[in-house]
N, C-alpha and C positions, 0 to 999 in steps of 0.2 A: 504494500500500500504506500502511495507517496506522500506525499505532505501535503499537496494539495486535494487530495481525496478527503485528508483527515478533517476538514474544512466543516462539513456539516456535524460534525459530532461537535465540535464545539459551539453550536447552536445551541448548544446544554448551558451556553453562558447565561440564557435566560434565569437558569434556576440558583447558580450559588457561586459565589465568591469574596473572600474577605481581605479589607483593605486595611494599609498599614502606612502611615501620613509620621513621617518622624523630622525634626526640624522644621523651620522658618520659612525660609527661602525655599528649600524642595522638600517634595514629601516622594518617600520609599514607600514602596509596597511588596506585600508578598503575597505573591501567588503560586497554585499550582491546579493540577489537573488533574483526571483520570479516563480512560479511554476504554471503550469495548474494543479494540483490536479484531475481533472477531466478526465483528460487523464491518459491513461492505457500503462505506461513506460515498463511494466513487458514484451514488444514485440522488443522492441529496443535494435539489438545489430550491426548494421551496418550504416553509415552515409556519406555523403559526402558535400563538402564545394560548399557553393550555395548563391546566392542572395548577393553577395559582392558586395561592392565600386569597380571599375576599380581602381581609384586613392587611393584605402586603396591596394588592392591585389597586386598591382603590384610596390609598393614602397619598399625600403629593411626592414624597418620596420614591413610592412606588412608582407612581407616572411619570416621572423623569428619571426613574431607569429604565423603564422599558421605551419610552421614547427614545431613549439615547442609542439601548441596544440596535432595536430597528433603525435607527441610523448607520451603526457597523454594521449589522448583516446585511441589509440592502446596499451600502458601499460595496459589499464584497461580493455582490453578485445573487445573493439571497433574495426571492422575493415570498413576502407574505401573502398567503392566501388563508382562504376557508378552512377552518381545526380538519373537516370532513377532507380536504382535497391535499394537506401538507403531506410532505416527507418524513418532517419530524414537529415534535411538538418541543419548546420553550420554554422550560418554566424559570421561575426567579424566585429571589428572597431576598431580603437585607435584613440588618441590623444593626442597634446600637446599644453600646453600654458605658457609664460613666467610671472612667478607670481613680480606683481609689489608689494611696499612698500610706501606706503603713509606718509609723512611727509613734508606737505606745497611742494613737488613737490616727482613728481613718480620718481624712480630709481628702479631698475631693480639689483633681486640680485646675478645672474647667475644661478640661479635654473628655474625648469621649473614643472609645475602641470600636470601631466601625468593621461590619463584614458585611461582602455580599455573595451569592452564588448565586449558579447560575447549570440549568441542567437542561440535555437532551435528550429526547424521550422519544422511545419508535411507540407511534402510533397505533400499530396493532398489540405489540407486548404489555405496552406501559415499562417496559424495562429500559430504566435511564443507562443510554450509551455515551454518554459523555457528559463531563461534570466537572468545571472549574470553579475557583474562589479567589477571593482577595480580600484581605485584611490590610487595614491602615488605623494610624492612630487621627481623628478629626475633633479639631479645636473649633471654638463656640463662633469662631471671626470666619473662619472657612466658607466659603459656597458650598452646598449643595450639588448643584450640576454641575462644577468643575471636578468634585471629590470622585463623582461619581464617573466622571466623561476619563478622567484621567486614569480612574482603575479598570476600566474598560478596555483603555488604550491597553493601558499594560498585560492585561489577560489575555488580550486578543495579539500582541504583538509576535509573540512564539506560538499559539494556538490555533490561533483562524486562519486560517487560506481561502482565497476563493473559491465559489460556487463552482462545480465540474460542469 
């Protein structure tokens, strides 16, 4: 399988990835992956967003990731159709949490530990074949859609290839 086959399985970016924001000026991320290798991507050029959280989909956060995403995948040659007529299904998640500091009593340092993922799902199985994440740390001054657009870039930079 070549790299650019592996292209639709990271369509799973819809469902999970956790992001990692450290310093000022730049913020690092970490990401990773996991892949069905036994699945045959070389067919995947069409997808639609499925199998969401109500309470992930329909928060603002949620709608400016999947916005965002639909902007990568449709860059890369992906187009969204009908749940009933995709290749693969999309799903997403994020999250937040307030990173406390331990010293003889917790305080809280205005920053918050941000993840998102993001999953590929064959439509007939339900068996996610691909599944990435991104973690970062995001402070109270940060954007939204730049946290968001920027961990995207990063997941997708070694993961996504174009539509076959």
């Amino acid at each position: 399988m070549t790299h650019g086959k592996t292209a639709p399985a990271l369509l799973a970016i819809c469902g999970v990835a956790a992001l990692v924001v450290l310093g000022c000026a730049s913020t690092r991320y970490k990401t990773g992956a996991r892949v069905d290798r036994s699945y045959d991507f070389s067919r995947i050029d069409t997808y639609a967003f499925g199998m969401l959280r109500p309470k992930t989909q329909e928060s603002e956060n949620g709608q400016i990731l999947q916005r965002l995403l639909k902007e990568r995948l449709d860059a890369r040659g992906y187009k969204e159709v009908p749940e009933g007529e995709a290749n693969v299904l999309v799903s997403y998640d994020l999250g937040s949490y307030s990173a406390a500091r331990v010293s003889g009593a917790n305080t809280f340092s205005g920053r918050q530990e941000g993840g998102l993922t993001i999953r590929v799902i064959d439509p007939g199985t339900r068996e996610t074949i691909w599944y990435g994440w991104v973690e970062t740390v995001i402070h109270s001054r940060d954007d939204v859609e730049v946290v968001v657009g920027a961990a995207l870039d990063a997941l997708f930079e070694d993961t996504i290839p174009e539509a076959s």
